[in-house]
Residue, then its C-alpha position, 0 to 999 in steps of 0.5 A: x183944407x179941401x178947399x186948398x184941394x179943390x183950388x189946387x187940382x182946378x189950378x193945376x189943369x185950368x192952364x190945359x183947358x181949350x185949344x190953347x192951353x198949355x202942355x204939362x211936362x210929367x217926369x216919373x220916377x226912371x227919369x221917363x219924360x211925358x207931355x201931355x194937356x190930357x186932364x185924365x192922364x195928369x190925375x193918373x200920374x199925380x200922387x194924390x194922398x188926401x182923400x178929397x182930392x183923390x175923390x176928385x181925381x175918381x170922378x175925373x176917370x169916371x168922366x173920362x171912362x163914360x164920355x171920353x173927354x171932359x176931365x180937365x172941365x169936371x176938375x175945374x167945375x168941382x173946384x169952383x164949386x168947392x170954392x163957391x161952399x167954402x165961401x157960403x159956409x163962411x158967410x155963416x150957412x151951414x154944410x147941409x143946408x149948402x149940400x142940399x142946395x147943390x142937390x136941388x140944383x142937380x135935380x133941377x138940371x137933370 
């Protein structure tokens, strides 16, 4: 299932990455019509309810809030290292030792 999240919310703003990715047209409830390739704005708007998801969607804002740009590319960086796990802990590796690779990655980074 959070795999299924991850994929979904990567899949959905992947099309809006770059200088020639794709308007998303948004249409609310009133009938009000919003284009828009802001990956920031999509979140905001979407109706997110699983709790996976809706993590992803906050670390979006909180990209957007620090840097003011990078959403669409945090979303998608988040889903293919959901993917990445998933695959991982279906090779039989279990979801800490997976957690502390990701950790250790991060400190190596930073």
């Amino acid at each position: 299932v959070y795999k299924r999240q991850a994929e979904y919310g990567g899949d959905v703003l992947k099309s809006n990455l770059g200088p020639k990715g794709t308007l998303k047209m948004l249409v609310s409830g009133a009938g009000d019509i919003k284009l828009t390739k802001d990956g920031n704005t999509l979140l905001q708007q979407m109706q997110i309810q699983h709790p996976t998801a809706s993590l992803i969607a906050r670390t979006a804002t909180a990209q957007d809030d620090i840097c003011g740009d990078g959403t669409t590319s945090c979303v998608i960086l988040i889903g293919e290292l959901m993917k990445l796990a998933q695959r991982l802990v279906g090779d039989g590796l279990h979801q800490r030792v997976v957690s502390e690779g990701y950790e250790r990655a991060k400190a190596e980074v930073l």
